[in-house]
VOPAGU-2260 file (C-alpha; in pm, 1 decimal, decimal comma):
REM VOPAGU-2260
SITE   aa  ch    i         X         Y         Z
SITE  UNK   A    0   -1212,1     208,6   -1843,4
SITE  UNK   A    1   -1241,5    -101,5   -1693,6
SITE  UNK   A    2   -1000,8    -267,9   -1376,4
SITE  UNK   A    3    -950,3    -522,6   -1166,3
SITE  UNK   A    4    -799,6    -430,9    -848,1
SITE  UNK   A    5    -721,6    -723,9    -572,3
SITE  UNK   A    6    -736,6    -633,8    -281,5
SITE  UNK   A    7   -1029,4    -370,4    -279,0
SITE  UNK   A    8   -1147,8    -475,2      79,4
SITE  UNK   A    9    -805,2    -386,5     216,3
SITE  UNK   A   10    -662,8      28,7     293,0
SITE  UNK   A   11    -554,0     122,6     -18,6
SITE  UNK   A   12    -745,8     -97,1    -247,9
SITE  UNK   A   13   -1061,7      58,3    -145,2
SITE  UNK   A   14    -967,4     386,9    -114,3
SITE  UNK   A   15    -826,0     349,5    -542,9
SITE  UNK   A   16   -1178,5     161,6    -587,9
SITE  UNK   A   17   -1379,8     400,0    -480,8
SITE  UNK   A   18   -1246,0     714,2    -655,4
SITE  UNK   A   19   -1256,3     521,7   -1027,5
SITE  UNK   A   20   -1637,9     447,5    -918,2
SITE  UNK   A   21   -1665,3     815,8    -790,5
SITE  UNK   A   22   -1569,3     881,6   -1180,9
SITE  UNK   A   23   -1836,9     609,3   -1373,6
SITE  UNK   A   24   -1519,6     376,3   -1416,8
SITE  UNK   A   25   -1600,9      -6,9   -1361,4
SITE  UNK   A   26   -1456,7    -172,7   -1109,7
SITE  UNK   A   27   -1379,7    -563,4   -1046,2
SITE  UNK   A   28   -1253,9    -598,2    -692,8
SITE  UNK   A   29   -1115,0    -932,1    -545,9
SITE  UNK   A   30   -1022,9   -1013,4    -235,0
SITE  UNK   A   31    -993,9   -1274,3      49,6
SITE  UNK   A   32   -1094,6   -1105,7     338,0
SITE  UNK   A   33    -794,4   -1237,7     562,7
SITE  UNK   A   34    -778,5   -1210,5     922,9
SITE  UNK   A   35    -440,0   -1038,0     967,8
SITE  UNK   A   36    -672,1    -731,1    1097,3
SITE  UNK   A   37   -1031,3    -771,6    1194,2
SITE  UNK   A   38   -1262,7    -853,6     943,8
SITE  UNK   A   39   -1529,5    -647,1    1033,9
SITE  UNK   A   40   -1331,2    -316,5     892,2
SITE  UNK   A   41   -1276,9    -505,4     548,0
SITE  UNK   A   42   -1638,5    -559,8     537,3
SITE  UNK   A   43   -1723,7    -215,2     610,2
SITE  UNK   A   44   -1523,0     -81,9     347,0
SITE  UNK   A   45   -1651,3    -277,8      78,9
SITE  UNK   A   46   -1989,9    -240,1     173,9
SITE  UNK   A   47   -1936,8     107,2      82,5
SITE  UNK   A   48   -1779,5      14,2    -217,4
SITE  UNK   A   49   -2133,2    -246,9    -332,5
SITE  UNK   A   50   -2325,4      97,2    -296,4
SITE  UNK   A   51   -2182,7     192,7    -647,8
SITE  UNK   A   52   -2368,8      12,5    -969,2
SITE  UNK   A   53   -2021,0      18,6   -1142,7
SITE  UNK   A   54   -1865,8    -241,1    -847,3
SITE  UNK   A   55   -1855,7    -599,1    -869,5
SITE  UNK   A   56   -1681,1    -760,2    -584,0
SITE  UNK   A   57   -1544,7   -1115,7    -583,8
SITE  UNK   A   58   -1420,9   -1307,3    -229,5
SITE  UNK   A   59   -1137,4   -1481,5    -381,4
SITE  UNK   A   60    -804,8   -1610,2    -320,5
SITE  UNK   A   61    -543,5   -1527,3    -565,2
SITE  UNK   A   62    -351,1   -1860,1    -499,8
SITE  UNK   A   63    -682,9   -2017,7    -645,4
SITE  UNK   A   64    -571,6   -1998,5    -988,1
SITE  UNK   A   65    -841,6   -2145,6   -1166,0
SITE  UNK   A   66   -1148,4   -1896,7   -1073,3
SITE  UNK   A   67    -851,7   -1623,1   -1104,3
SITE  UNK   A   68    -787,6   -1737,3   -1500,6
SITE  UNK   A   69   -1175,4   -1727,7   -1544,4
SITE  UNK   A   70   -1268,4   -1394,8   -1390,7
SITE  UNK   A   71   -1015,8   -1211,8   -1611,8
SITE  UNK   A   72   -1147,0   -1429,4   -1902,1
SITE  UNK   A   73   -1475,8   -1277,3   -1830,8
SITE  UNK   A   74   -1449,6    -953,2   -1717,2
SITE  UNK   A   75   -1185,9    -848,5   -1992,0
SITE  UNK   A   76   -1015,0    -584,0   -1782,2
SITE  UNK   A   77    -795,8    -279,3   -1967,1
SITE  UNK   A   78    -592,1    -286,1   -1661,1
SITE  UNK   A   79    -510,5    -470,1   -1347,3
SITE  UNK   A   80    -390,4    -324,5    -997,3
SITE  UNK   A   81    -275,4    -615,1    -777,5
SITE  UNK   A   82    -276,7    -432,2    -383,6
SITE  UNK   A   83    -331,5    -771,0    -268,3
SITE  UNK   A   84     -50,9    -880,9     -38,4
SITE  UNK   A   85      31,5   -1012,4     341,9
SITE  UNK   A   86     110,3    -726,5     509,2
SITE  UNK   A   87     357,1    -582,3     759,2
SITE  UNK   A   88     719,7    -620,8     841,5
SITE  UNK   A   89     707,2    -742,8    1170,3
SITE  UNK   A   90     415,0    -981,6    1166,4
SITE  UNK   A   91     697,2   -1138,2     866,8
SITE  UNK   A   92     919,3   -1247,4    1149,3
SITE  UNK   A   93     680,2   -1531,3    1292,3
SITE  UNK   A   94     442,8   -1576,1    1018,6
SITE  UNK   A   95     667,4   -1657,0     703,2
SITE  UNK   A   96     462,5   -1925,9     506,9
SITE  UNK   A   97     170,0   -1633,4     487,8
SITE  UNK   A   98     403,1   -1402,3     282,3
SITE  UNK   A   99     531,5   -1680,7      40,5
SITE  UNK   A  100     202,0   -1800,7     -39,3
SITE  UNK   A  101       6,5   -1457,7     -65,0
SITE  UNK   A  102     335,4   -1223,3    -203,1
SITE  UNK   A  103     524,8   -1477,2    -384,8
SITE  UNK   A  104     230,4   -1769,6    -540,0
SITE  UNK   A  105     -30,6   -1509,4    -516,3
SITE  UNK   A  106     164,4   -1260,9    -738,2
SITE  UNK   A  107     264,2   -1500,8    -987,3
SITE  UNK   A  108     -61,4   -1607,8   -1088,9
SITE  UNK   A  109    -169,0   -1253,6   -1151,0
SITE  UNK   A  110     122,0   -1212,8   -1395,5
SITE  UNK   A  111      44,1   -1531,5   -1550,3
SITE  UNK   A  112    -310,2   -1446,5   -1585,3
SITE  UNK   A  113    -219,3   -1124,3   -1725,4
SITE  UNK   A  114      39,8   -1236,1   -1981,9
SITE  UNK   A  115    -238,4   -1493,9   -2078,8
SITE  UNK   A  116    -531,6   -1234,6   -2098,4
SITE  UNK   A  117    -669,1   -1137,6   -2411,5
SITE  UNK   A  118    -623,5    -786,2   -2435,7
SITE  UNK   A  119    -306,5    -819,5   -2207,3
SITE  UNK   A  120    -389,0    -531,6   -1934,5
SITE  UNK   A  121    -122,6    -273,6   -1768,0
SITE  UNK   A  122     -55,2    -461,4   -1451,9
SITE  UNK   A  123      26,0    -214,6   -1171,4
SITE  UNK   A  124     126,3    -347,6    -838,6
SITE  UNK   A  125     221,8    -259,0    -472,2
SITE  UNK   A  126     575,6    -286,1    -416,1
SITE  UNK   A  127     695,2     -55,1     -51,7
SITE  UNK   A  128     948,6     120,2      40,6
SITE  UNK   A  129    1066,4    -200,1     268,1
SITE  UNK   A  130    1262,2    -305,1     -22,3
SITE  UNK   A  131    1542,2     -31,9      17,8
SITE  UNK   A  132    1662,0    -236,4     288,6
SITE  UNK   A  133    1947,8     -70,2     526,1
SITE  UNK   A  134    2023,7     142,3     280,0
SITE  UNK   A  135    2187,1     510,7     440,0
SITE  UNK   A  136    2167,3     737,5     125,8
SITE  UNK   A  137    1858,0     992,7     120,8
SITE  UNK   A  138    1647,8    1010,2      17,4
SITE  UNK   A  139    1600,0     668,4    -153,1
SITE  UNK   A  140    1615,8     682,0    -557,3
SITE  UNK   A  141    1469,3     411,6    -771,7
SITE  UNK   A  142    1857,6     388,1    -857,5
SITE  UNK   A  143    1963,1     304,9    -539,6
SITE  UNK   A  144    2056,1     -80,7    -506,1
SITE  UNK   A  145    1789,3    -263,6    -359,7
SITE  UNK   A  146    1956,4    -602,0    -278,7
SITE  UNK   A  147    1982,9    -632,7      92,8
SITE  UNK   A  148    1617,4    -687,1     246,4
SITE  UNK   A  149    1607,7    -712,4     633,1
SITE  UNK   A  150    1307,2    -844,8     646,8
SITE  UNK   A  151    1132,3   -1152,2     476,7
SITE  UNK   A  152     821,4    -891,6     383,7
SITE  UNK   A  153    1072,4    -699,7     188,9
SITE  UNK   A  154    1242,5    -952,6       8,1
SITE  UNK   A  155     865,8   -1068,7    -122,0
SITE  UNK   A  156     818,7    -729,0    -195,6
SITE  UNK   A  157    1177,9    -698,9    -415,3
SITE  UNK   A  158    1072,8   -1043,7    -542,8
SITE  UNK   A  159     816,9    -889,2    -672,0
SITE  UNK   A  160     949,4    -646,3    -857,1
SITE  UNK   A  161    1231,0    -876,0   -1017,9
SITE  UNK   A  162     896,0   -1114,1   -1124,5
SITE  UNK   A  163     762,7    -811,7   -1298,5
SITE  UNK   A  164    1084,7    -790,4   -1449,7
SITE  UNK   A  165    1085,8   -1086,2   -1616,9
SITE  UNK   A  166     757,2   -1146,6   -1715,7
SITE  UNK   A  167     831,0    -786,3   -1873,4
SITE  UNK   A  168    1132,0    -920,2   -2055,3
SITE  UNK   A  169     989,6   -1188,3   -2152,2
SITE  UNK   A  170     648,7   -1140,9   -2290,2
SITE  UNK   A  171     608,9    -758,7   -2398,9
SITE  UNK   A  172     424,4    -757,2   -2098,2
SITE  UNK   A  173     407,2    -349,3   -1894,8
SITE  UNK   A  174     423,9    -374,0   -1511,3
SITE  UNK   A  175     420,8     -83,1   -1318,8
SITE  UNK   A  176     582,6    -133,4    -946,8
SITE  UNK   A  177     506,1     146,5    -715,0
SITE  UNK   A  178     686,6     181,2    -346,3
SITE  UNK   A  179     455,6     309,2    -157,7
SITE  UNK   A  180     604,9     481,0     172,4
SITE  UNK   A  181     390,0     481,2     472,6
SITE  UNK   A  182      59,9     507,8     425,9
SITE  UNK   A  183    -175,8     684,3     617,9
SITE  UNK   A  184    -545,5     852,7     659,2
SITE  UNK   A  185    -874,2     719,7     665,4
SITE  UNK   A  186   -1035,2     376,7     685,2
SITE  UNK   A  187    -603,0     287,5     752,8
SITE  UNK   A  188    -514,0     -43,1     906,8
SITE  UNK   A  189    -492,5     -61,5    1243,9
SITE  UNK   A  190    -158,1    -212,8    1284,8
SITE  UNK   A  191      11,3      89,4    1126,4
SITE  UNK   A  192     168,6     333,0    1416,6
SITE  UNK   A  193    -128,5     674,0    1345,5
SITE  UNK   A  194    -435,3     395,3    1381,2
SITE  UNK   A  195    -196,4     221,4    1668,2
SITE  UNK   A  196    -109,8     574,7    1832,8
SITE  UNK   A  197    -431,3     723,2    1828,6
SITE  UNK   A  198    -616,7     415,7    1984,6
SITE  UNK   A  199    -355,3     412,4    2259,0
SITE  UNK   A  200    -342,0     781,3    2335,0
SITE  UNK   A  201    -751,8     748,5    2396,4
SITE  UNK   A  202    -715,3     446,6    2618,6
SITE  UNK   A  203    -470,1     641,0    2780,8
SITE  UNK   A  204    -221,6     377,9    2791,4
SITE  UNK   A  205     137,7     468,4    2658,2
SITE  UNK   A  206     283,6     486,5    2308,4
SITE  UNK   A  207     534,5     224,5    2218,1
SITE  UNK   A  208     828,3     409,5    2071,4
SITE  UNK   A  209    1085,3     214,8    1946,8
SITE  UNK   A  210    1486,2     335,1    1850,3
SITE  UNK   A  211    1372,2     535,7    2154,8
SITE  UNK   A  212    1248,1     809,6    1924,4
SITE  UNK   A  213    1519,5     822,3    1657,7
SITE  UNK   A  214    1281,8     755,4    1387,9
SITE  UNK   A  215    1171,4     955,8    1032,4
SITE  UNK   A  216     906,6     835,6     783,7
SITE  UNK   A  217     813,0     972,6     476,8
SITE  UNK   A  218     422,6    1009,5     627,2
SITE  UNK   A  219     197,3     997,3     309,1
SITE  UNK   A  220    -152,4    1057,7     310,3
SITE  UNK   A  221    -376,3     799,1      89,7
SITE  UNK   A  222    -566,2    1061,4    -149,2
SITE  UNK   A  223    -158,4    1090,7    -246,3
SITE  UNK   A  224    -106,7     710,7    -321,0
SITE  UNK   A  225    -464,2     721,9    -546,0
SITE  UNK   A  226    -321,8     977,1    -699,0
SITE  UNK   A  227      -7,7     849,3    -781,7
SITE  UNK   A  228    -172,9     524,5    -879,9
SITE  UNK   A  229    -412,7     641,6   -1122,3
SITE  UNK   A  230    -129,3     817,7   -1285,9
SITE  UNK   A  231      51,0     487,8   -1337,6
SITE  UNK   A  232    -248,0     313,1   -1464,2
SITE  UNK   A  233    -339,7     589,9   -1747,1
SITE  UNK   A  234      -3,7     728,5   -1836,9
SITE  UNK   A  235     165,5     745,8   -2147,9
SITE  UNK   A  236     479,2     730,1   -2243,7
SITE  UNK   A  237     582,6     422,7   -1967,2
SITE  UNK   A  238     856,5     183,7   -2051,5
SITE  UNK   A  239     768,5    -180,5   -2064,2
SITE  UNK   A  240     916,8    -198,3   -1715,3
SITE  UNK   A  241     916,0      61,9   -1430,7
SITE  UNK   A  242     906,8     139,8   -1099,0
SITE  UNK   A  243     813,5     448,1    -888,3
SITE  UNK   A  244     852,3     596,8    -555,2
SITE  UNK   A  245     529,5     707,7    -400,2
SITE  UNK   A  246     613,4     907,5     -63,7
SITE  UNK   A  247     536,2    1244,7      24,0
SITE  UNK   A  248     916,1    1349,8     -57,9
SITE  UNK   A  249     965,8    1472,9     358,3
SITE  UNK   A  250    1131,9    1237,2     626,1
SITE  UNK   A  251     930,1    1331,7     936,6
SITE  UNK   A  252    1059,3    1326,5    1263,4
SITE  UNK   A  253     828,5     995,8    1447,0
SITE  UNK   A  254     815,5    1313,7    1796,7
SITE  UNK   A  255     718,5    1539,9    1575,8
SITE  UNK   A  256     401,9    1331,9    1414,1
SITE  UNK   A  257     329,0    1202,4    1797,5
SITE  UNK   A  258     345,1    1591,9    1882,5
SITE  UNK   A  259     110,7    1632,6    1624,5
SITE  UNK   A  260    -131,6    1375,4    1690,5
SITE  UNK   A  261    -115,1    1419,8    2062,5
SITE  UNK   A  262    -248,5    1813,0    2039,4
SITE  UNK   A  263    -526,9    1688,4    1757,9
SITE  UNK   A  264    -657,7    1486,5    2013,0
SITE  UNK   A  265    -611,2    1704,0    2282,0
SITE  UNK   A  266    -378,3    1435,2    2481,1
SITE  UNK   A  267     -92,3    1506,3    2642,0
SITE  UNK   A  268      89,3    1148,5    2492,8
SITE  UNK   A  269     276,1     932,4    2790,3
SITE  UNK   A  270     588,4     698,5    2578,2
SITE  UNK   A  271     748,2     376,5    2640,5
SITE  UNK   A  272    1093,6     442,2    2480,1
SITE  UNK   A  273    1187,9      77,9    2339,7
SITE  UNK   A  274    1494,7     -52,2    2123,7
SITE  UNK   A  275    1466,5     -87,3    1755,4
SITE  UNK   A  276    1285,4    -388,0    1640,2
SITE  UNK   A  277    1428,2    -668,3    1378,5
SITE  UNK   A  278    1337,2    -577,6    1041,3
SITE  UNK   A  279    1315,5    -189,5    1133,7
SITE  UNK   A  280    1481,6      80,3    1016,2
SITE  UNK   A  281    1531,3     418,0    1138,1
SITE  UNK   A  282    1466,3     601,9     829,2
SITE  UNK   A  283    1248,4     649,0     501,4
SITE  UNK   A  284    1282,6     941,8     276,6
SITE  UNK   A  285    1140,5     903,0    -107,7
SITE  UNK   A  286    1275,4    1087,1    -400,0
SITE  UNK   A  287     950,6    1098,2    -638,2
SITE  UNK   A  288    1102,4    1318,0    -930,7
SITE  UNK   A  289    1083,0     977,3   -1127,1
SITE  UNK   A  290     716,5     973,0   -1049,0
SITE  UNK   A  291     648,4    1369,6   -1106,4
SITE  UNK   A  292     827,9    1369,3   -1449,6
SITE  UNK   A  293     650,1    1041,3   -1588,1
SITE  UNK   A  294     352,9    1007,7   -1327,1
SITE  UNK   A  295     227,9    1342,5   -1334,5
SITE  UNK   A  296     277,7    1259,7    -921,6
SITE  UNK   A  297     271,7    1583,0    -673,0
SITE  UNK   A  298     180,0    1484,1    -345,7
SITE  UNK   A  299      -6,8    1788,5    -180,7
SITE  UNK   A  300    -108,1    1669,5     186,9
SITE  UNK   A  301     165,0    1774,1     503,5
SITE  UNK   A  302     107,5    1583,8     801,6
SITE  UNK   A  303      41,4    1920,8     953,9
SITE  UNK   A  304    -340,7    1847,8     720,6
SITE  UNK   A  305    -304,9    1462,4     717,1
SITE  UNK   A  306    -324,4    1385,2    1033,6
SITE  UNK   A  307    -587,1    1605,6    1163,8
SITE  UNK   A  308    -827,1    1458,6     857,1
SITE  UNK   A  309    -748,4    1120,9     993,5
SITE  UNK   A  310    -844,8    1179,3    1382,7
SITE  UNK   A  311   -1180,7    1322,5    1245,7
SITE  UNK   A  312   -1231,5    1006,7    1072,9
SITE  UNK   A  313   -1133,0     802,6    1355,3
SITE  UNK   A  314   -1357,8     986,9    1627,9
SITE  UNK   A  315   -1660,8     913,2    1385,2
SITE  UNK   A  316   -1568,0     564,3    1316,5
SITE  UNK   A  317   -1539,5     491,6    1692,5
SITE  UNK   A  318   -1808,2     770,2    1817,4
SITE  UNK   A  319   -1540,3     864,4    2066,5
């Protein structure tokens, strides 16, 4: 099987690269190498990636639609994963230009390629768990009404999803949207609170801990999400249109995962208790029977194993 993932320099991108190469699949991998996070980690990651013969890496911008339209002419792909995107919630607040041009242009010249592409591939792409909004009810359903974003990264995100839509209606076309609720483990991003945490904890400087502590998260651990993504590109049986949940079905106390964390590293953590921030919410929970009836999805990794796998990582990355 052949695929075209964007975004294969980025957490999750390489992490779903590298276990189709790990099989003998080919792999087409795109990406722009933004600075959003440092550069060097992207470049590590898919250096590690241009080890396998089946790799073919491409620095690209997906708002360049011309070389985008000629790639997938080329390359003939049987499926496309689009994990390209502007990340974070926060970084949304100041930065709002970034998201429409990367979430919003970005994404619509993958469908368009892909409706135009000849075979038309399954397009799966990264929606998040953002898009449920303010939303009370847990744990979150893929029934639930997603129309109230609070943050501008959301609402690309549930853009995204009612782009899929259409494109679905409108041109036979599958897309597979997959929420993906905090992501963690090795080679993360290191704006995400376990990278953020752990380098603060070894600094020794204190944890920034905002709703002063009132916070859950559905914690899931990335050999989850490739799971859960392979599943949606190879599974039969999908309608036309769908999207999953892909969460670790547990809402985690945030002082429980610092507790955690803290006694992995062998730190005692110091906190700065802090309001919620804009966009924020205090709680993510995903119900992912939708994704174990049609996805074949059962997540396997407590934080209780997660985290623990990630420090190791971390220590070695760092040598600290």
């Amino acid at each position: 099987m052949s695929t075209l993932i964007t975004g294969t320099a980025g957490f999750i991108g390489f992490h779903l690269a590298r276990a189709l190469l790990e099989d003998g699949q080919e792999v087409v991998g795109i990406d722009n190498f933004n600075d959003y996070y440092t550069v060097r980690l992207k470049r590590e990651r898919h250096a590690l990636l241009e080890r396998y013969p089946g790799y073919r890496g491409v620095e690209m911008d997906l708002c360049d639609l011309p070389r985008l339209q000629a790639l997938v002419a080329e390359t003939r792909p049987e499926a496309v994963c689009n994990l390209a995107a502007q990340a974070g919630v926060r970084y949304s607040l100041d930065h709002p230009f970034v998201y429409s041009r990367s979430n919003l242009e970005g994404f619509l010249n993958i469908l368009e390629v892909c409706r135009h592409a000849t075979p038309r591939p399954r397009l799966v792409y990264a929606s998040s768990s953002s898009v449920y909004g303010g939303n009370t009810k847990l744990p979150f359903s893929e029934d639930d009404r997603v129309d109230t974003p609070i943050s501008l990264y959301a609402a690309t995100k549930k853009a995204n999803e009612l782009m899929a839509h259409a494109y679905s209606h409108l041109y036979d076309m599958q897309t597979i949207g997959l929420r993906f609720f905090t992501v963690y483990g090795p080679w993360g991003r290191p704006d995400m609170a376990m990278w953020l945490f752990t380098d603060a904890m070894l600094a020794g400087r204190p944890i920034p801990v905002f709703n002063h502590g009132r916070m859950r998260r559905d914690f899931t651990y990335i050999d989850d999400i490739v799971a859960g993504l392979r599943g949606a590109l190879t599974a039969d049986g999908l309608d036309r249109y769908e999207v999953f949940n892909l969460g670790n079905h547990r809402s985690e106390d945030l002082m429980e995962m610092i507790g955690i964390l803290g006694r992995t590293l062998g730190i005692e953590p110091t906190m700065t208790m802090l309001p919620m921030q804009a966009g924020d919410v205090p709680a993510t929970y995903a119900d992912t029977e939708r994704a174990r009836r049609k996805l074949g999805f059962e997540p396997t990794t407590p934080i209780q194993v997660g985290i623990p796998r990630f420090v190791e990582w971390y220590r070695q990355y760092h040598r600290c």
